[in-house]
N, CA, C and O of each residue as an XYZ file, in Angstrom:
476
protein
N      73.784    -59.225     31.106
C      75.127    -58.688     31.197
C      75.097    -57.422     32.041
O      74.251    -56.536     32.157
N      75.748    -57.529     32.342
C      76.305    -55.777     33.655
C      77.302    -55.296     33.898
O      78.106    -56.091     33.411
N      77.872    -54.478     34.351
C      79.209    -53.532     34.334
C      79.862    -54.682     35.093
O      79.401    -55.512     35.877
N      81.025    -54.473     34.632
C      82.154    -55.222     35.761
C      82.315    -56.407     35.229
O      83.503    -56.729     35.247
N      81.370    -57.486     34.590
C      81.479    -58.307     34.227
C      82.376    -58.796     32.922
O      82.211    -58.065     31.945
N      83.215    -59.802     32.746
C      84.112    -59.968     31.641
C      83.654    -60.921     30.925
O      83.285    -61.982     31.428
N      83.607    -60.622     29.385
C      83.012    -61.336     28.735
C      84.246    -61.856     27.520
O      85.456    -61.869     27.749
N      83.721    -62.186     26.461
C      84.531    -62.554     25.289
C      83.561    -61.692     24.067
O      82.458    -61.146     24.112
N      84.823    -61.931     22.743
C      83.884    -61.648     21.631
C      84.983    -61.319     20.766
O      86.134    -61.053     21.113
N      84.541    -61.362     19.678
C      85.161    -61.132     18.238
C      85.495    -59.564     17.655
O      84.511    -58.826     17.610
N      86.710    -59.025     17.235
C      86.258    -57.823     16.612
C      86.160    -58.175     15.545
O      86.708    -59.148     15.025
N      85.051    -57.005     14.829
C      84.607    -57.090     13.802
C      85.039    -56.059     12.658
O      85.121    -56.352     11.465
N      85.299    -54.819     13.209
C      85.230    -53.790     12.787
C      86.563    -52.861     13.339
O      86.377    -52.588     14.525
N      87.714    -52.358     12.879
C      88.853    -51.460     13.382
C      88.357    -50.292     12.752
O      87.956    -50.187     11.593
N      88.463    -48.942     14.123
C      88.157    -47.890     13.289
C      89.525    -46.772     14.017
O      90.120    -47.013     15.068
N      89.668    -46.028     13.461
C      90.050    -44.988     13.920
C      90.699    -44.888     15.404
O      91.848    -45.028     15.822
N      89.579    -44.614     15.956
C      89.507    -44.021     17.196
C      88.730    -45.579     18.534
O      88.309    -45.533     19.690
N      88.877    -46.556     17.663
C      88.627    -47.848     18.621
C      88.307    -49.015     17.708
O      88.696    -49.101     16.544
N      87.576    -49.888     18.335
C      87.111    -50.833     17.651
C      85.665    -51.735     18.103
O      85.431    -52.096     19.256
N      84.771    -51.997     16.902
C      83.761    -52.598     17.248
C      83.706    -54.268     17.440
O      84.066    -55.086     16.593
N      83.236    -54.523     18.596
C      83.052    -55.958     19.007
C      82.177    -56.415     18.992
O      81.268    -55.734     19.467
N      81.709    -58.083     18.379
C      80.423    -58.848     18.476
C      80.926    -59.586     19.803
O      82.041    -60.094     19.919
N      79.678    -59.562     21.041
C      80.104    -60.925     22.173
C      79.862    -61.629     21.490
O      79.669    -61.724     20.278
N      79.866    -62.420     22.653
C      79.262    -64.305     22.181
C      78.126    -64.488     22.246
O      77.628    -65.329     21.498
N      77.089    -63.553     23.427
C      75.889    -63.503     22.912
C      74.941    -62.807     21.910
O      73.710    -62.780     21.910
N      75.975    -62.160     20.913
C      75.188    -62.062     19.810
C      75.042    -59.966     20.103
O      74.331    -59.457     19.237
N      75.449    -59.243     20.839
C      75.247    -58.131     21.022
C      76.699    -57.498     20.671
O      77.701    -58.179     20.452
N      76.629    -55.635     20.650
C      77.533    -55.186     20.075
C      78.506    -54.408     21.194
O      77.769    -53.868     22.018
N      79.770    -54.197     21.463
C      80.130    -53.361     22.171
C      81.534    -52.929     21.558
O      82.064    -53.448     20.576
N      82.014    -51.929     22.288
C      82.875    -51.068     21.507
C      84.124    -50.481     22.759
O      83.937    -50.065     23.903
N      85.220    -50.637     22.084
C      86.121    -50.589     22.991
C      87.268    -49.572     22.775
O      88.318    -49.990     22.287
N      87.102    -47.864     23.205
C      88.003    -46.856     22.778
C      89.277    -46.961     22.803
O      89.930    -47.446     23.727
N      89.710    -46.498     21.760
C      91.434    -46.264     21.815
C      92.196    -46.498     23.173
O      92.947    -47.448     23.395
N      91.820    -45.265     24.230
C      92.116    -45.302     24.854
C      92.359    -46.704     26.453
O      93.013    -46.721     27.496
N      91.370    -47.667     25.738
C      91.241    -48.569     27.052
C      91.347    -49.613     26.288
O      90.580    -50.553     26.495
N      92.525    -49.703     25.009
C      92.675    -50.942     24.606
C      94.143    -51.441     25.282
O      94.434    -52.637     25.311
N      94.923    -50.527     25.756
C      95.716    -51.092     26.246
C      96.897    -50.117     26.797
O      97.239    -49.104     26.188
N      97.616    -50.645     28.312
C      98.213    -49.874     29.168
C      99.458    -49.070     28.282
O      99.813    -47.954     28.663
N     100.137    -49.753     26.998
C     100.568    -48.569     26.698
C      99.955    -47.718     25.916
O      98.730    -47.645     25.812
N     100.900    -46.911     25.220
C     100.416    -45.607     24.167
C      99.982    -46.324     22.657
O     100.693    -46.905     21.837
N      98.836    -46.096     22.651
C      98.374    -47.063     21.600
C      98.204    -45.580     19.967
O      97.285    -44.790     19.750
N      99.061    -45.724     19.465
C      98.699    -44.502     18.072
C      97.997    -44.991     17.180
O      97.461    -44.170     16.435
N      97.815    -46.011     16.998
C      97.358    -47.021     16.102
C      96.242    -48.024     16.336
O      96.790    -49.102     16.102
N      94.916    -48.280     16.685
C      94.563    -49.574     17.020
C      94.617    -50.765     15.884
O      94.499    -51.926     16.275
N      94.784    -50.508     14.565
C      95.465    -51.731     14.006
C      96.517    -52.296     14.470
O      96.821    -53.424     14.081
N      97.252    -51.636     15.366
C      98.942    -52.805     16.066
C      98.388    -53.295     17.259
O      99.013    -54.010     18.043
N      97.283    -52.943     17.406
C      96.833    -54.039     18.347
C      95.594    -55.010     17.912
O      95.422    -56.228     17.873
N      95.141    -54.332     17.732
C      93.713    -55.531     17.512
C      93.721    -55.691     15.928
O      94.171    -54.775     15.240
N      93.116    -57.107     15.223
C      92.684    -57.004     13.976
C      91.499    -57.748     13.573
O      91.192    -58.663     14.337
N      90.861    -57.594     12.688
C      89.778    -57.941     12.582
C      89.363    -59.533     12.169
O      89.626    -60.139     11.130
N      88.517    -60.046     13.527
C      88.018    -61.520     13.270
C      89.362    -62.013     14.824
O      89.678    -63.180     15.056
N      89.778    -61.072     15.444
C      91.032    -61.402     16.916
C      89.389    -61.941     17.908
O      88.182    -61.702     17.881
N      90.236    -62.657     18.580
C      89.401    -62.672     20.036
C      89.397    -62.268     21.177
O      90.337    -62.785     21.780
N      88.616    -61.366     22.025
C      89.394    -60.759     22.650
C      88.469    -60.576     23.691
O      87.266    -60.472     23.453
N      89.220    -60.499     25.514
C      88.206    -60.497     26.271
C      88.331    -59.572     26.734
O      89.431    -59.047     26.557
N      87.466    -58.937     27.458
C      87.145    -57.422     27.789
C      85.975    -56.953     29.163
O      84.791    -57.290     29.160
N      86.396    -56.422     29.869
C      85.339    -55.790     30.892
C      84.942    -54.993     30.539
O      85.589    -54.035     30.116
N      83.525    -55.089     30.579
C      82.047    -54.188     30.342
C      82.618    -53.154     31.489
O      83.051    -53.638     32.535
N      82.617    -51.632     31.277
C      82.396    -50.793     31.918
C      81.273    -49.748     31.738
O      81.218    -48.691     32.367
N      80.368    -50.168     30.792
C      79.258    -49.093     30.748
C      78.740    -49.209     29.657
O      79.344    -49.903     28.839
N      77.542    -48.622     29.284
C      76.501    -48.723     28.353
C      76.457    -47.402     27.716
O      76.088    -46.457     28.413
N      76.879    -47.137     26.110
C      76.861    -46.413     25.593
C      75.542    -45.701     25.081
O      74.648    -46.508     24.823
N      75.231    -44.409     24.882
C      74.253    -44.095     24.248
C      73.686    -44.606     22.888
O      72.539    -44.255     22.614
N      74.480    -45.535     21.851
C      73.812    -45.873     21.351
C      73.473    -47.459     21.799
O      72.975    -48.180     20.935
N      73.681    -47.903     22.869
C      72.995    -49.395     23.464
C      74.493    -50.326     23.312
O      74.650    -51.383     23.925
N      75.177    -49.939     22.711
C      76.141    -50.932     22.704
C      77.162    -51.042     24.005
O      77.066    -49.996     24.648
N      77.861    -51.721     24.451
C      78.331    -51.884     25.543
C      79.575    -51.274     25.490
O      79.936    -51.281     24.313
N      80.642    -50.597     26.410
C      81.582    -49.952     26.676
C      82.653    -51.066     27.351
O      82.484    -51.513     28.486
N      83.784    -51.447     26.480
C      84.495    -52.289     26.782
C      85.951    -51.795     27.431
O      86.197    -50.589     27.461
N      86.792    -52.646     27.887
C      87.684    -52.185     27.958
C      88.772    -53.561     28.036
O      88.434    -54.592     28.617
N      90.276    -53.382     27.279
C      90.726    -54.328     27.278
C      91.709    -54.169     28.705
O      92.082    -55.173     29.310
N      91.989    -53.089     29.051
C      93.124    -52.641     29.761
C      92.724    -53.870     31.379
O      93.258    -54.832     31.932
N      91.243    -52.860     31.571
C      91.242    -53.711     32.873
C      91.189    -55.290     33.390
O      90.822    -55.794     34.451
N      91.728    -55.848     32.142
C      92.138    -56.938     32.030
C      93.064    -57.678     32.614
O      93.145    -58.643     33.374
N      93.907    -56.755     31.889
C      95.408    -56.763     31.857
C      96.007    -56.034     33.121
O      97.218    -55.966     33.330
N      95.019    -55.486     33.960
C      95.442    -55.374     35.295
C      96.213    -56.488     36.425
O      97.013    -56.297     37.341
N      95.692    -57.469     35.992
C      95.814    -58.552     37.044
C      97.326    -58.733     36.786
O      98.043    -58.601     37.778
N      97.802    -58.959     35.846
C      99.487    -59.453     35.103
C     100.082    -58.398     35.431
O     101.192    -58.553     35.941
N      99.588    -57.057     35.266
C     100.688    -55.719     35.331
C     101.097    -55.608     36.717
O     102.278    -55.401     36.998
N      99.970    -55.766     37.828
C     100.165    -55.680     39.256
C     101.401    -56.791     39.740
O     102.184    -56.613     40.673
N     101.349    -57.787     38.977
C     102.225    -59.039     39.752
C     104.088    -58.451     38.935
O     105.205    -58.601     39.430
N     103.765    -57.927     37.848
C     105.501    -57.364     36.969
C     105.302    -56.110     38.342
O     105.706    -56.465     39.449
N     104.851    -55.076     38.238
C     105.305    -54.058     39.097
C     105.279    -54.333     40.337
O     105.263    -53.330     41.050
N     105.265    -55.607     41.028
C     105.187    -55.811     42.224
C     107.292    -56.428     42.039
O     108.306    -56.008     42.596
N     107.081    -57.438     41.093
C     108.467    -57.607     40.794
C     109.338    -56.254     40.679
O     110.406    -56.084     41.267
N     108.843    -55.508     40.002
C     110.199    -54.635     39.165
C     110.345    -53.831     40.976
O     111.396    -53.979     41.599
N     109.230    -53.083     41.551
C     109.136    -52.682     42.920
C     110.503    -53.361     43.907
O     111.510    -52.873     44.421
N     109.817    -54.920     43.822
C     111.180    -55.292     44.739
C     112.487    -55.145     44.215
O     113.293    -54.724     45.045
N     113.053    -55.425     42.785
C     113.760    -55.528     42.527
C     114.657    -53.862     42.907
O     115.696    -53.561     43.494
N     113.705    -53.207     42.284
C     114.462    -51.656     42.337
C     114.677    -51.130     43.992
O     115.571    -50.304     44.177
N     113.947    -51.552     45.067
C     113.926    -51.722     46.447
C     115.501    -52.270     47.087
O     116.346    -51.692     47.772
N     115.420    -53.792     46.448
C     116.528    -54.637     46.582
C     118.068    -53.833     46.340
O     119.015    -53.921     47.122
N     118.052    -52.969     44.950
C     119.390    -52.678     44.339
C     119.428    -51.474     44.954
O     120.615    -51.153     45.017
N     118.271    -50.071     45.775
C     118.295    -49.608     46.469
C     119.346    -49.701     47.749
O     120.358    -49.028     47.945
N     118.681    -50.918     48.676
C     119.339    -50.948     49.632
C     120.604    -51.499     50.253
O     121.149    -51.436     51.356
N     120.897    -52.197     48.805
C     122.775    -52.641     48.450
C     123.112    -51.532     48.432
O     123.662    -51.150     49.465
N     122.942    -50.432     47.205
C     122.995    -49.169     46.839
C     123.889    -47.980     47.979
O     124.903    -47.292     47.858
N     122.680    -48.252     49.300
C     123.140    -47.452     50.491
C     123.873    -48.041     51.124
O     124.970    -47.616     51.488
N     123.452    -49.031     51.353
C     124.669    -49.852     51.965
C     125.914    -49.790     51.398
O     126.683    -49.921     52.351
N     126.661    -49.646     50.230
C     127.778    -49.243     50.253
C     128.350    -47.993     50.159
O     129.533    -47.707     50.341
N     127.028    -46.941     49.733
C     127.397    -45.571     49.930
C     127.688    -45.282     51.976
O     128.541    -44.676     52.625
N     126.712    -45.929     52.262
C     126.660    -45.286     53.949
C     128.621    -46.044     54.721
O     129.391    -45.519     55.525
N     128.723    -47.469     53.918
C     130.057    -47.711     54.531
C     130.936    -47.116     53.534
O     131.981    -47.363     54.138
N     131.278    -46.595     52.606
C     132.086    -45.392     51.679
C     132.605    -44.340     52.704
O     133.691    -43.942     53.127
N     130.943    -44.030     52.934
C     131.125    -42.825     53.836
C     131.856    -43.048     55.490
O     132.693    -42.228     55.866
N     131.497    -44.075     56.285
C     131.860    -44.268     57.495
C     133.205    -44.173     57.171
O     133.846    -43.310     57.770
N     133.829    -44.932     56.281
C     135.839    -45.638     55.475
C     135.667    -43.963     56.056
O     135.541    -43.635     57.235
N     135.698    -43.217     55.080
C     136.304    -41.720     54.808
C     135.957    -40.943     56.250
O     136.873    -40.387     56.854
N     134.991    -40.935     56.619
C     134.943    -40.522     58.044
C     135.857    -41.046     59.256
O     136.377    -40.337     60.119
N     135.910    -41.975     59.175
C     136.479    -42.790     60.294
C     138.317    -42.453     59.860
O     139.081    -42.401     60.823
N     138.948    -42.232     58.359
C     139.408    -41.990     58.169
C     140.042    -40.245     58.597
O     141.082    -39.795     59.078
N     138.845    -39.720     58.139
C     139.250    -38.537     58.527
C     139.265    -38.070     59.976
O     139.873    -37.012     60.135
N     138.619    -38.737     61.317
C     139.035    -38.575     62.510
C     140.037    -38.960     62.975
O     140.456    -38.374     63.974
N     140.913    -40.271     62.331
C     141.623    -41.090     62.666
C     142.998    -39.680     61.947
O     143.946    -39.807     62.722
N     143.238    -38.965     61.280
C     143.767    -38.305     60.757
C     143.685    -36.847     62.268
O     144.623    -36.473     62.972
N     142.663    -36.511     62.287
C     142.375    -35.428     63.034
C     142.981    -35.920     64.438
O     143.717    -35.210     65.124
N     142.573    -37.254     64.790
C     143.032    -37.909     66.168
C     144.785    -37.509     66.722
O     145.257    -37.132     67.795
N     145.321    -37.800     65.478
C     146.452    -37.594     65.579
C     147.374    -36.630     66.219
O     148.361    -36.679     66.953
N     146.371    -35.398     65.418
C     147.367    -33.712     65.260
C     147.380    -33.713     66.475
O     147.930    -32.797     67.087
């Protein structure tokens, strides 16, 4: 096994401040609060529970030998393809957006020379 690589495994153990994982080959790794998942996690019982399955990228080898997991960078792949959506979408309603502010503005301009034209 080596960094980067995604494996599977069981939790076994919810603590506090993360949770302990058995892989599938029989070794231990451990996956902090913090990299169980992209939101604000206060709790790791509302996310993980014990005997879940769950897959995870190895990012490093802890001092006590057990492996450094992470669920988040997982869940990269799915988050990139929604914020690529929500991106266009908010892009899209953007440039309707100006588009009727910029002809608002021309109406009232064109208005107000057409007024000035006059005097």
């Amino acid at each position: 096994m080596e960094v980067g690589q995604v494996v599977k495994g069981k939790v076994v153990e919810v603590l506090k401040f993360g949770a302990n994982i058995e892989l599938e080959n029989g070794e231990k790794g451990f996956v902090h609060i913090s990299k169980i998942s992209n939101q604000y996690v206060q709790k790791v019982d509302d996310f993980l529970k014990v005997g879940q399955d769950v897959e995870a990228k190895i990012i490093g080898k802890g001092k006590d030998g057990k492996w450094e997991l992470s669920l988040k960078e997982e869940m990269k792949g799915n988050d990139t393809e929604v914020k690529k959506e929500d991106f266009e979408k908010k892009l899209a309603k953007f440039l309707k957006d100006s588009q009727r502010t910029y002809s608002e503005y021309k109406r009232r301009l064109d208005k107000k020379q057409g007024i000035t034209k006059r005097r």
